[in-house]
N, C-alpha and C positions, 0 to 999 in steps of 0.2 A: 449437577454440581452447583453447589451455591458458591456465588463469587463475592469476594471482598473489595477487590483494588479494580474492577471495570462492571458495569451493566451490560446484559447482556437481554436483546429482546426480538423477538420474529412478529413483522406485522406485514400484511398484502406482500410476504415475499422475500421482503428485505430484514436481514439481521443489522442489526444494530449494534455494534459493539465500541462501547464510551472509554475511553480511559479516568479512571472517576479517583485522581488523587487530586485534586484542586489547591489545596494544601501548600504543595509544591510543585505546580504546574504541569500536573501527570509526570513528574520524572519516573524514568523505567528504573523498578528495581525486580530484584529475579522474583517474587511472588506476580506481580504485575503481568511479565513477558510469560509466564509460563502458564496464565488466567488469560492470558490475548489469546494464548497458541491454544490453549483447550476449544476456546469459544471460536477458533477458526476452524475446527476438526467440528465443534458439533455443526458449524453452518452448513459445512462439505457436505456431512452425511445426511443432514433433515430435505428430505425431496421437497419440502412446502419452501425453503430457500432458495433464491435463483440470484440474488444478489446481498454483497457484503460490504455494509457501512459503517470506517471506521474514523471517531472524532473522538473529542476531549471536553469534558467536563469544565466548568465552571471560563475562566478568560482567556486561556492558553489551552495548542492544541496537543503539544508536547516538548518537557525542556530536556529531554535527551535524557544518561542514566542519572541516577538520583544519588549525589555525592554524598549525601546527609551522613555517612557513617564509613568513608574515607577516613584510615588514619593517616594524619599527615606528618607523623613522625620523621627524622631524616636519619632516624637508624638503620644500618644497610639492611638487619635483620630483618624489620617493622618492614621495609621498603621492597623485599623480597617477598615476604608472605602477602602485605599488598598485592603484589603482582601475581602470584598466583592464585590468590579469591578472584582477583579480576578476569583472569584464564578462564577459571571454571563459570565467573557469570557469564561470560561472551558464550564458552564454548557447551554450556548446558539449559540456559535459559534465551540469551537473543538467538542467538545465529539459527535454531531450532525455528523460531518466530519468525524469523526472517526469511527462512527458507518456508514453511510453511503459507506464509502470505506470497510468495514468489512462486509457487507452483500451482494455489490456488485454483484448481478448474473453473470457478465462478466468477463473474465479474465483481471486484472488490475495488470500491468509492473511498477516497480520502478525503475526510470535508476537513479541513485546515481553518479554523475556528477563531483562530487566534496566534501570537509566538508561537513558532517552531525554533526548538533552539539545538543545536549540534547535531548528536542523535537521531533524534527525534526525524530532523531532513530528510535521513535514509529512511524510516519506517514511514513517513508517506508514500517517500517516493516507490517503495514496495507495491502499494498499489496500480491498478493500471491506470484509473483516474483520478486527477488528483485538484483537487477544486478548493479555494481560498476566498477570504474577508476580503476586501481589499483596503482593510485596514492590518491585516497578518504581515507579520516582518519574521522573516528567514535570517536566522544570525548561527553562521559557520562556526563556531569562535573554540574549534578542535585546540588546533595547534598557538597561536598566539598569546589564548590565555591557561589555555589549562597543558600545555605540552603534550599534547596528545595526536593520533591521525583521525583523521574522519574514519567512521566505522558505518555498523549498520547499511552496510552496500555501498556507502557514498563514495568510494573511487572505483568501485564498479561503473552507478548509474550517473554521476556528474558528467564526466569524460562523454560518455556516449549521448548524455541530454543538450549538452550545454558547450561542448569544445575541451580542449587541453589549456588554453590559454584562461577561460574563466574558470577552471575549475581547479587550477594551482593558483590562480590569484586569487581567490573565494578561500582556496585550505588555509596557504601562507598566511595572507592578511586579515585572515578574518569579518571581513568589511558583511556588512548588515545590508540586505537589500528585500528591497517590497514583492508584494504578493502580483501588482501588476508589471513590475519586473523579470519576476517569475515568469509568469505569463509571456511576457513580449520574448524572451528567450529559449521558450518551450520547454522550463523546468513544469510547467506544472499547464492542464487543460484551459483553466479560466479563472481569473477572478468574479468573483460578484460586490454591488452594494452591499454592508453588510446588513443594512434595512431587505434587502430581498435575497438573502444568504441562507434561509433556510427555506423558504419556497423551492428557490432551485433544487438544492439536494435532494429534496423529495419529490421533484419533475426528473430528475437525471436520476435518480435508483428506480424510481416507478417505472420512468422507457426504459431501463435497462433488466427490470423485473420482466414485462411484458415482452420481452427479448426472445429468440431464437436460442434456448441453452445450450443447447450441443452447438451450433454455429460460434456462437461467441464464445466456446471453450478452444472450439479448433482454431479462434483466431488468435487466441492467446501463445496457444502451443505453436504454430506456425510464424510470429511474431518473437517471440521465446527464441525460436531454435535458428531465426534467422543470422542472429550476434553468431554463431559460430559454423554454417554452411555459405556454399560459394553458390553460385547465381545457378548453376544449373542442377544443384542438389535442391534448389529453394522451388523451382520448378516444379521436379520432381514431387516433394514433400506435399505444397501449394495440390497436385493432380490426386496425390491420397486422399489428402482431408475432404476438396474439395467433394471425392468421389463418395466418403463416408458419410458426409453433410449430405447428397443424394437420397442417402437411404434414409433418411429421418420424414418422419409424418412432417413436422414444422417447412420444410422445402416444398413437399405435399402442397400444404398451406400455402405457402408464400410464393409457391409458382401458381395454384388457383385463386389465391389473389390479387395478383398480378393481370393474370390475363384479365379476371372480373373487374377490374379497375375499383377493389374496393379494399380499404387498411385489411393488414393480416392478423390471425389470433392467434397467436401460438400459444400451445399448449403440453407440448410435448417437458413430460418430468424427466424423461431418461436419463440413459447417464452421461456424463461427462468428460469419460476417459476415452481420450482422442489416442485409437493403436499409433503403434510406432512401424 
């Protein structure tokens, strides 16, 4: 599939996938989310991919959807058909993308490049890692300025990252905060320099390439499914995986290289569908 609105690229491993509107600071519009969602189904399936890297084009890493063709008319009829174009982009272009990056069996990297603005929040936060400039500013600005809720998972994963208290005073007021803000509150893994901002991302997909891939898909699914089992079901769950991760050559590995006192190679392509 040739793509228009992102790049898409596989090197030692790692897919690459850019949000390449610059223009307008990759805002999402539905060609966009449903060229992200394509380019995350080909990562899934190509066995040479073992992880997924997703950033933004040109100074910005994402300004949420892309308003450019909003009508802002204040006729009820105009304001109704609004509302329903808007239905069908959430409910046939993101939500699709969003769920697709959230089920992900592969480890999937956010490099946060730049602004993140509304939107955009929740489609990193989609990711499991999620790594920033620390020059990158995070700006809520759903409700205050545009009358709207945070979307894109944000009152999913805010709540659960960051508390009740910062994550209704974050929707309410909108207020703009840093990337090592971020960090100090465990929205996101780390900031960097942005002088060494792309070194790192290609040392954290590289370890993450050379990774355990059925391990680190079972850690996701067991991480996943802990938000809605109780401690002695997590047990449970935690003795499956654990057992299936057993049967894999890479355990093989990394139990004979352990005892050899020497780094492990994993190599195992399998698959990554952790049973239920």
């Amino acid at each position: 599939m040739e793509f228009q609105t992102i790049c898409y690229s596989v090197e030692n491993g790692v897919a690459r996938l850019t949000m390449n509107r610059p223009k307008v600071r990759n805002g999402l519009n539905d060609q966009m989310a449903r060229e992200l969602r394509e380019a995350v189904r080909l990562a899934v399936t190509d066995a040479q991919v073992r992880t997924l890297l997703l950033t933004g084009s040109g100074s910005a890493f994402c300004s949420g959807a892309d308003l450019g063709n909003v009508d802002t008319s204040f006729d009820p009829a105009c304001r109704a058909a609004q509302s329903e174009s808007s239905l069908r982009f959430v409910r046939d272009a993101i939500n699709p993308l969003m769920i697709s990056l959230h089920h992900c069996p592969k480890p999937v990297v956010a490099a946060v490049n730049g602004p993140v603005v509304g939107g955009g929040i929740g489609l990193a936060l989609a990711a499991d890692i999620v790594v920033a400039t620390e020059s990158a500013r995070f700006l809520p600005k759903f409700t205050p300025l545009l009358a709207l809720i945070p979307d894109l998972g944000c009152t999913w994963m805010l709540p659960r990252l960051i508390g009740r208290a910062r994550t209704l005073g974050l929707s309410m007021l909108g207020e703009t905060f840093s990337a090592r803000q971020a960090e100090e509150w465990g929205l996101i893994w780390r900031c960097y320099p942005d002088s060494e901002f792309s070194g790192a991302v290609d040392e954290l997909t590289a370890q993450l390439a050379r990774g355990p891939i059925f391990a680190l898909a079972a850690v996701k699914t067991a991480i996943r499914e802990s938000a809605h089992t109780d401690y002695d079901q997590q047990l449970l769950r935690e003795m499956e995986l654990s057992a299936q991760c057993v049967a894999t050559a890479d355990f093989a590995e990394g139990a004979a290289a352990f005892l050899s006192k020497r780094p492990p190679v994993f190599g195992s392509s399998g698959n990554t569908d952790c049973e239920n």
